[in-house]
Residue, then its C-alpha position, 0 to 999 in steps of 0.5 A: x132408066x134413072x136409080x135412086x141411091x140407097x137412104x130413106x129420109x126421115x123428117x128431122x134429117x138433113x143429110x143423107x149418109x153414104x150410098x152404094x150404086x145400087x138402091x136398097x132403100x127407098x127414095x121419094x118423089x115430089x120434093x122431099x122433107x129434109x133434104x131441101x138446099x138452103x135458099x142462096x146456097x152456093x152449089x158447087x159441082x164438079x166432075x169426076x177425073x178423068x170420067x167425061x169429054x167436053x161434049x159429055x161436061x158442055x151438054x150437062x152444064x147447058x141443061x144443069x144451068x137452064x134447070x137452075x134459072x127457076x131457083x135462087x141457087x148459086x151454081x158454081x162449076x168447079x175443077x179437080x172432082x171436088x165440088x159438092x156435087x159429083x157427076x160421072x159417065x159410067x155407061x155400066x151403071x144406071x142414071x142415078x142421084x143424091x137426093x138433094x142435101x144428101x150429097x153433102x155426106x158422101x165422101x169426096x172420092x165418090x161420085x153423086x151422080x151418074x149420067x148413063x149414055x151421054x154419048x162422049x163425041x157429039x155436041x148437041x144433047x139427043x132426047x133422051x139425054x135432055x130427059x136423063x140430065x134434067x131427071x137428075x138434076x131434079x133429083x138433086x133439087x131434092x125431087x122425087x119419082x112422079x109415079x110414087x107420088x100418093x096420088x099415083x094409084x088413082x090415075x094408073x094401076x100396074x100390070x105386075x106381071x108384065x111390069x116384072x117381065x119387062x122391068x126384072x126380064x129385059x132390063x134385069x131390075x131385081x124384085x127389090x129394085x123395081x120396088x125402090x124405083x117404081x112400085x113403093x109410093x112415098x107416105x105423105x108425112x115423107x115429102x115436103x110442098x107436094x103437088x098433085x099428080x103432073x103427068x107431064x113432070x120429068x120426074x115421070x118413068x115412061x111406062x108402055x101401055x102393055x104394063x098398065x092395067x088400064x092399057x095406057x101408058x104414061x108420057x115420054x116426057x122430055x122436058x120440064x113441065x110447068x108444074x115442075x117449074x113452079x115447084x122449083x120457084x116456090x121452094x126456092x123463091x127468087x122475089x125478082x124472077x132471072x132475066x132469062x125466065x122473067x114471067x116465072x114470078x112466084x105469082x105465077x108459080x102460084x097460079x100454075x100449083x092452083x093456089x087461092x084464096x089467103x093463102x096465094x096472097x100470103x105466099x106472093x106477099x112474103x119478102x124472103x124465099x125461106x117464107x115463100x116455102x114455108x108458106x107453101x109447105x103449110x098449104x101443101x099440109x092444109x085442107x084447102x089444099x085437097x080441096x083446090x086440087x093442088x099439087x105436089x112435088x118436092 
């Protein structure tokens, strides 16, 4: 189960400011306004002294790399606890991140994520933690939750009796906690390049059948899904895909979101990433939109 830190984001700003472990205010899904990074930027990440064993490090860096191969970043791991970006291992506290750019404002002495139950003495990532790394990791792209994505409502409803008694009862989440991390949906003018709902995106809770209405639950999704990819390109555009994921051309990212028309041929035509996503950005806000059926997500 993932937490998101405390801080609403509004749309002119850039950073977060300091957040505790526990979440008071809500973060959002899909990719959020304000706290994209900059394209080419150059993000370091640490981690914390003496908190991680080289299975815990080995693991996260082989998901964190693999994650940034569909952005123009410039990953960087660094020694002593002091990069940008801060990850630690406490088991007594939830998985949780900085939304994107918000790690930048936390004090160098504290942590930006947490990976909860990364087992310390193996070397192969079991499922749930590929699920748990590569959830935060998205998270620091600036991603927010799948399920509180405007859309959500109009593919599952919430049992809110059974979703207190099994995310208040059993996990022991309180009433604000599960509002912040799962019932609060992200206002629309709040996120930035947002796709439609992606059933399949890592940023989705698995949520049992038994809490929803309808008796469905939602996947236990393990991976990336194609729709969280071509976000990831499309707002941070690498014009000549990596060797290692050669067939992820903003072209293709298009395709995969339902862009078409003028707009698909401005955005693959663009010749510097900041076009790329400041073009999709208008589609996302654009009528034609709604009408493709496009998605969402940062």
């Amino acid at each position: 189960m993932c937490f998101t830190p405390p801080r609403f984001i509004t749309r002119n700003q850039t950073f977060g400011a300091f957040a505790s472990s526990v979440p008071t205010r809500p973060l959002l899904g899909a990719l959020q306004t304000g706290v994209l990074w900059d394209h080419r930027q150059q993000i370091e990440i640490s981690f914390m002294s003496g908190s991680s064993t080289r299975q815990q490090r080995k693991k996260t860096r082989k998901i964190f790399r693999k994650i940034f191969r569909y952005t123009n970043l410039d990953l960087r791991w660094v020694k002593n606890g002091c990069g940008h970006v801060r990850i630690t291992f406490h088991d007594d506290i939830p998985s949780q991140s900085h939304l994107g750019t918000q790690c930048l404002s936390v004090p160098k002495d504290l942590w930006t994520i947490n990976l909860k139950s990364i087992q310390p003495d193996t070397e192969c990532p079991s499922p749930l933690e590929e699920r748990t790394i590569r959830h935060e990791c998205m998270h620091l792209l600036a991603f927010v939750h799948e399920h509180q994505v405007p859309e959500w409502p109009n593919h599952f409803l919430f049992d809110q009796s059974k979703l207190d008694e099994v995310y208040g009862g059993e996990l022991g989440m309180s009433e604000e906690e599960i509002e912040v991390n799962i019932t609060n949906l992200s206002p629309p003018e709040m996120l930035e390049n947002y796709s439609p709902f992606d059933p399949k995106s890592i940023t989705l809770y698995h949520f049992p059948s038994h809490v929803m209405q309808s008796g469905v639950g939602t996947l236990y999704n393990t991976d990336l899904s194609d729709v969280d990819k071509a976000v990831l390109v499309l707002n941070y555009a690498r014009l000549n895909p990596g060797p290692l994921v050669p067939t992820w051309t903003v072209s293709h990212a298009a395709d995969i979101i339902g862009i078409k028309g003028q707009w698909r041929e401005n955005i693959v035509a663009a010749t510097h990433p900041h076009d790329v996503r400041k073009l999709y950005s208008q589609w996302s806000a654009s009528s034609e939109r709604s009408q493709q059926g496009g998605t969402r997500k940062a």
